[in-house]
N, C-alpha and C positions, 0 to 999 in steps of 0.2 A: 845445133852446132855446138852449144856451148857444154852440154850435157857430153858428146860425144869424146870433148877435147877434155875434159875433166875425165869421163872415165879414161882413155889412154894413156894421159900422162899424168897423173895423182900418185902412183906408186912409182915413177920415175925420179920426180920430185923430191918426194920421198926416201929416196935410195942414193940420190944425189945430198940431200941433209944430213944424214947419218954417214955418208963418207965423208963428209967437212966434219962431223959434230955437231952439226945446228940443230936443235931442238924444237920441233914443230909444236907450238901450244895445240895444249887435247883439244881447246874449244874450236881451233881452226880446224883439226883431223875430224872434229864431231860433225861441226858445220857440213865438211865437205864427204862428208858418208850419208849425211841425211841428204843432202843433194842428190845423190844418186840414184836415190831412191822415191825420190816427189814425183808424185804425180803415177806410179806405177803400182798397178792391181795389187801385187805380191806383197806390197805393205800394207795392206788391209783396205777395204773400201767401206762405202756408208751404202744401203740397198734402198731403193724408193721406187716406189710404187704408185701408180696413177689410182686414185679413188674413184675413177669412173670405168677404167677400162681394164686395168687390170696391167697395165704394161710396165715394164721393170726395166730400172739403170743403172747401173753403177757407177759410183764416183771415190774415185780413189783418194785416201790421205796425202794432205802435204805434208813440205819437210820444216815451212815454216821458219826459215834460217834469216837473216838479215844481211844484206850485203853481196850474196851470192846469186839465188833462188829468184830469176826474175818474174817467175809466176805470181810466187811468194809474196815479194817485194810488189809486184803492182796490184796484187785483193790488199795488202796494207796500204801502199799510197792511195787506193780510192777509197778506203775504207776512214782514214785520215782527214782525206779531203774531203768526203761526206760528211765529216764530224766535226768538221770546222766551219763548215759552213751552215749546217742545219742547229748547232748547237754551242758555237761559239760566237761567232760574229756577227754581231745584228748588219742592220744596213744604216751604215756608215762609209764615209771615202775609207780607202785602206792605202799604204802604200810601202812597196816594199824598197828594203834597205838593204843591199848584200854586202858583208864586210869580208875581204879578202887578205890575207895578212904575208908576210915573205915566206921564201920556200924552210927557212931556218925554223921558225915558227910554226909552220905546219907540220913539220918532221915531232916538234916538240907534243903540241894538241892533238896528233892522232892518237896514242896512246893514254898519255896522262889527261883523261876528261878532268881531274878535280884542276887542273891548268885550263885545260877548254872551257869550263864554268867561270873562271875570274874571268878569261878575258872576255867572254862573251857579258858577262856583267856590268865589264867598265864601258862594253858598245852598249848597251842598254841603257845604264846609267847615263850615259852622257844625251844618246839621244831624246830619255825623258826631261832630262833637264831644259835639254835647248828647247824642247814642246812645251815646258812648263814656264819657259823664261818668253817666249813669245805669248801665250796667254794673259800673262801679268802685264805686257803690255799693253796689252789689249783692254786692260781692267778685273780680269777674270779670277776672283778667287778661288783658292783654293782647287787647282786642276787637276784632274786624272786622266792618266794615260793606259793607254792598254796594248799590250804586242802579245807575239806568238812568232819564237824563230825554230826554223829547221837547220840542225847542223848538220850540211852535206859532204861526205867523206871524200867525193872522187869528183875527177874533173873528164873533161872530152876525151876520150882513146884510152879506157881503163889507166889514168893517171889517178895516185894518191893526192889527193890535192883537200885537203879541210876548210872548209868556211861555212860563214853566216849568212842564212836566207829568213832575215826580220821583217814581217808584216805589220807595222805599226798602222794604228788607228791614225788616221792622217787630223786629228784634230782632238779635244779633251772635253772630258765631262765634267760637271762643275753643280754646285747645291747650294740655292741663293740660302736656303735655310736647311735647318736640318733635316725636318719632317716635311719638304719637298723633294720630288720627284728628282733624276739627275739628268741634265740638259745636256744635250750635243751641242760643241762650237768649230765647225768646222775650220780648217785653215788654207790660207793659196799653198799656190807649191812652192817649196824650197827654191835659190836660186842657187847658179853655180856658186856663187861666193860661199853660201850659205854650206854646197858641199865638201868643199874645198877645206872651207875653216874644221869644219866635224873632223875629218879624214885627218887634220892635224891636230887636233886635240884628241883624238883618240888611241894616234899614235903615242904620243909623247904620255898619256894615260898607260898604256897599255906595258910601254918600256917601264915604266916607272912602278907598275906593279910587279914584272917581272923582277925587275932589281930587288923589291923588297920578299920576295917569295926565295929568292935565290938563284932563279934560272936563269938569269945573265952576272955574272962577277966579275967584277973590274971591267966591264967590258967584252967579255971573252963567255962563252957558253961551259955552263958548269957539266958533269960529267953526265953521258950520258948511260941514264938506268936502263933503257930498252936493252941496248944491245948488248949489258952487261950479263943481264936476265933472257932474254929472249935472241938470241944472236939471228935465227933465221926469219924473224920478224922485222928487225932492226933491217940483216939485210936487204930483205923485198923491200920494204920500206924508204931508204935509202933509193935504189937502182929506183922506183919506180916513180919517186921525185924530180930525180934528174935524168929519167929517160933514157937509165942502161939496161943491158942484159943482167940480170941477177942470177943467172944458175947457164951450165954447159961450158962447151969450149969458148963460147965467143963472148965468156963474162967480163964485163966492162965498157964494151961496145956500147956504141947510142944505139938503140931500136934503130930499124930500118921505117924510114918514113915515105910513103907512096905523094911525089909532089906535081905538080899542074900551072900552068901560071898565074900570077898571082890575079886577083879580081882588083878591080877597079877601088884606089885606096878609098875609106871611108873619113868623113869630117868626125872630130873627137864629141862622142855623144854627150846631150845633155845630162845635166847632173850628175855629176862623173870625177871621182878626183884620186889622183896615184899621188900619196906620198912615202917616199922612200920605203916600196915596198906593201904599205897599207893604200889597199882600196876599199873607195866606197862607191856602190853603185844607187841612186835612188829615183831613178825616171819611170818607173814604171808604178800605173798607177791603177786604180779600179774605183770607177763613180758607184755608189751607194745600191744603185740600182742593180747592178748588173751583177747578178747572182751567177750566171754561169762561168762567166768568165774569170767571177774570184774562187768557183771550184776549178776551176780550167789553172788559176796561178798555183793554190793550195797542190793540185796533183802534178803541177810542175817542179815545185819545191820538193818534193815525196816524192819524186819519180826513183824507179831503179837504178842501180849503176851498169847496168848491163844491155843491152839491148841485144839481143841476140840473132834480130832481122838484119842488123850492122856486120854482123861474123860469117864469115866464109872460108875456105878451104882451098890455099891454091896445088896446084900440080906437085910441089916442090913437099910437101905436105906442113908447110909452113899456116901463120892462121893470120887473116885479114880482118883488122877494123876497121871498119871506111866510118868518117867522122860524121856529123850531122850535117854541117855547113864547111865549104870551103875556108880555111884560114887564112887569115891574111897575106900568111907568106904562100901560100896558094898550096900547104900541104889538105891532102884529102882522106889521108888513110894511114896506119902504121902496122906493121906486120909483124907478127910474133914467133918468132923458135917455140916449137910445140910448148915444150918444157917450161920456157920460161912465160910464156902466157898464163900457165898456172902461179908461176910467183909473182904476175900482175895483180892475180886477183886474191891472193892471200894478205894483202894489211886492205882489201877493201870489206871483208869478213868482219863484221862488229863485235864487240867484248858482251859477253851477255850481262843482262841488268843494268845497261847505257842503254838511257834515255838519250833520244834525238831530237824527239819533238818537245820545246821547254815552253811554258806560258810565264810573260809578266806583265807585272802593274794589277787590272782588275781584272785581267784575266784569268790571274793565280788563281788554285784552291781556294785558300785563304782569306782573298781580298774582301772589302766589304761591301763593297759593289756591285760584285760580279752575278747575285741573284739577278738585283736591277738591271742590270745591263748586259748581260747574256740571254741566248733566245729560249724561250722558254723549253721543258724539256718535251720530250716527244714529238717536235714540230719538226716536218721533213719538206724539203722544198721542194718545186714539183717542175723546174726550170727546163730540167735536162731531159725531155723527151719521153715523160710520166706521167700520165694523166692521173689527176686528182683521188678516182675512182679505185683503181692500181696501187695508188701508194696508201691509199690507207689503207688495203689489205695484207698488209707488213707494217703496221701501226700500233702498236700498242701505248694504250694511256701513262703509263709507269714510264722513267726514261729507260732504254737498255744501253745496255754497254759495249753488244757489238752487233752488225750490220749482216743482216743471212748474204751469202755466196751468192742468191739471185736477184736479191736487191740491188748490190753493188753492181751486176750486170747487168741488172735492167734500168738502173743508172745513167750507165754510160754508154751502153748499145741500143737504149731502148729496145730489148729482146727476154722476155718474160721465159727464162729456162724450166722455171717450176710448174707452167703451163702447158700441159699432154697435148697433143695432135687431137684428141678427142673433146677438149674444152675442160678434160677434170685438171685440175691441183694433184702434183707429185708429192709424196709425202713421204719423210725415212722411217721406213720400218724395222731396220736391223742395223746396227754397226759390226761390221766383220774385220777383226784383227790380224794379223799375219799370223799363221799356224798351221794346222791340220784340216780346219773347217772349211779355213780359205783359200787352200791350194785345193781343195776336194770340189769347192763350187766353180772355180776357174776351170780346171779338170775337164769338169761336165761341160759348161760352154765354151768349151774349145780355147782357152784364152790362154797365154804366158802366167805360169805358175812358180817360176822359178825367178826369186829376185836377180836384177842386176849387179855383176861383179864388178872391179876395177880388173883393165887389162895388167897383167905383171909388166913390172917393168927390162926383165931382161928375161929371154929364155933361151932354148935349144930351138933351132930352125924350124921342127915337126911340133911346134905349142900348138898351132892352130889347127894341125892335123886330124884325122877322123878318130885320131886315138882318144881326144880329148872329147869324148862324147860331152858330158855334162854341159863344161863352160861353152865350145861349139855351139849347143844346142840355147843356152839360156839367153849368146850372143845373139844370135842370128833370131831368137822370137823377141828379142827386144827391140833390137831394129826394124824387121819388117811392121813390129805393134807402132811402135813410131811414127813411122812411117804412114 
């Protein structure tokens, strides 16, 4: 569905910016060209072959985009969340900490990361401190702390929403002497007071670094660069914060919201504190043990912004997101004007060379710890429905740097892809690119050779007519290959 509604309306969108003047950045226009093309033969495939039987498959290149591409986006969130758990985080409690900051502020951090870094450092800072001021209590010298946060761009119903998803080591390590070893001191949990006070000191931290950086003066929010620079960015941006229409006739409007009655209210959760606009969330927790469940948090934190099992197509040819969970106020769903569904998903598109995933304390590069107390390299855990045997046959001694395609799926399906029907091992014999070679072997097995277009955005009544052989024809095999 989400593929569908992208090609249709992308050159609408398109055609709609250039009659305002809004200039679509190239990395959003690159983004969503390589989207249309992931996952389909005519961008090239890799060729593998069974070594016992002799039987051949193709597997097409991705677009590998960030923010768009939910295929894309969930081989990187498991690939993430394998790599944190088999190579970052010993076993230790863990607990996470999500910082949530006003809609002003969010408008601010989606774009300017070197702004998204301060504040995310004054939440770190502050929360190592209070970790290290409780140890000292405790008698404990000299402590270290270790996190690892994901900064997550979007919130429920393709909302632009930015925050902080911190997994902090729920207790600190410590070295009676030099040339000893480095100790875990685990800690209880925070109490509400405990959250409450953070959530106000990291506000009044946060305001106070902004004032000295510039981006609040006298009070009042200094000028904004986005929209000076990038005006159709700025607008999607805008609208999809506050839950207008950004593009069409009906721009300014709220979204149209599908609502239900409300559910039975909920008591205000633990650990939990809203001040003026800053939240902190910290109840959620994972005991040392239980390896799957902190890849189960890791691939929550990394998940996609899209879900595309959520996306539907009503009568009206308008486009349905139905929400995870019913909302409080008992909305379940919001619905998109073609057009503008595509300027939802344009500021959820990431800047290339933003990093999301940050380490601190001793989990940094850097630190000096982080040999000792990271897991060692090569060690893959075997939690998630892998037997022993299995995973070391993707094992290599040396550490690697990235996870094969059937690993991560045999991960998390327990379903071994690279294993033939006849018991051989699949192996890549050829990579084939988009060209002459590659439309000539599709050709032969009968397959769509003809990449996918974007539909125009306006035409004469007869576009779709038999006139139009080519596009008709590349339409209509890419649908039924889909399909």
């Amino acid at each position: 569905m989400l593929w569908r509604a992208v090609r249709d309306n992308w050159q609408a969108f398109l055609a709609d910016a250039d009659r305002n003047n809004r200039h679509v950045p190239p990395f959003i226009e690159d983004a969503f060209e390589k989207f249309l093309g992931c996952g389909h033969l005519a961008g090239g495939f890799a060729r593998m072959r069974c070594n016992q039987c002799g039987d051949e498959q193709l597997v097409p290149f991705s677009c590998k985009t960030r923010g768009l591409c939910p295929s894309c986006e969930a081989r990187r969130m498991n690939e993430q969340a394998a790599h944190l758990v088999d190579a970052v985080f010993p076993r230790v409690p863990v607990r996470q900490w999500v910082l949530t900051v006003p809609h002003w502020l969010r408008y601010k951090i989606a774009w300017d990361h070197d702004l998204t870094g301060e504040v995310l450092r004054v939440f770190t800072r502050t929360l190592t401190a209070w970790y290290r001021a409780r140890a000292r209590r405790l008698g404990i010298d000299d402590p270290r702390c270790a996190a690892v946060t994901q900064i997550q761009r979007f919130g429920d119903g393709l909302r632009l929403s930015p925050h902080f998803h911190t997994l902090f080591v729920d207790g600190v390590w410590s070295k009676p002497a030099e040339d000893w070893p480095a100790a875990f001191y685990p800690f209880p949990p925070p109490s509400d007071d405990d959250v409450a006070a953070l959530a106000a000191l990291v506000r009044r931290k946060v305001l106070r670094r902004l004032l000295r950086l510039g981006v609040v003066v006298d009070g009042e929010e200094a000028e904004d660069a986005v929209e000076d620079d990038e005006p159709a960015l700025a607008l999607c941006s805008k609208a999809s914060l506050l839950n207008r229409i950004a593009v069409g006739e009906k721009r300014g409007r709220l979204v149209a919201t599908l609502m239900t009655e409300p559910p039975e209210p909920k008591p205000h959760g633990r650990r939990c504190a809203i001040v003026q606009g800053f939240s902190i969330h910290a109840n959620t927790y994972v005991a040392p043990q239980a390896r799957p469940q902190l890849e189960a948090l890791c691939r929550y934190i990394t998940r996609p912004a899209v879900c595309d099992a959520r996306l539907d197509k009503l009568p009206d040819g308008r486009i349905r997101m139905a929400f995870k969970n019913t909302w409080s106020n008992g909305a379940t769903a919001r619905v998109f004007e073609p057009v503008d569904f595509i300027a939802k998903l344009v500021p959820l598109v990431v800047r290339p060379r933003i990093n999301l995933l940050r380490y601190h304390g001793q989990f940094a590069g850097n630190a000096a710890w982080r040999a000792e107390i990271c897991r060692a390299p090569g060690s893959r855990t075997t939690e998630c429905g892998v037997d022993d045997e299995t995973a070391a046959s993707d094992r290599d001694p040396a550490r690697r740097r990235r996870y094969s395609w059937s690993e991560l799926l045999r991960r998390c399906f327990a379903v071994d892809v690279a294993t033939c029907r006849c018991g051989g091992r699949k192996e890549i014999i050829a990579l084939i690119h988009a060209g002459p070679t590659c439309r000539k072997i599709l050709d032969h097995l009968d397959l769509p050779s003809n990449a996918p277009r974007f539909r125009p955005a306006r035409g004469p009544p007869d576009l779709w007519s038999a006139a139009n052989d080519d596009h008709v024809e590349a339409d209509t095999d890419w649908d039924s290959y889909a399909a």
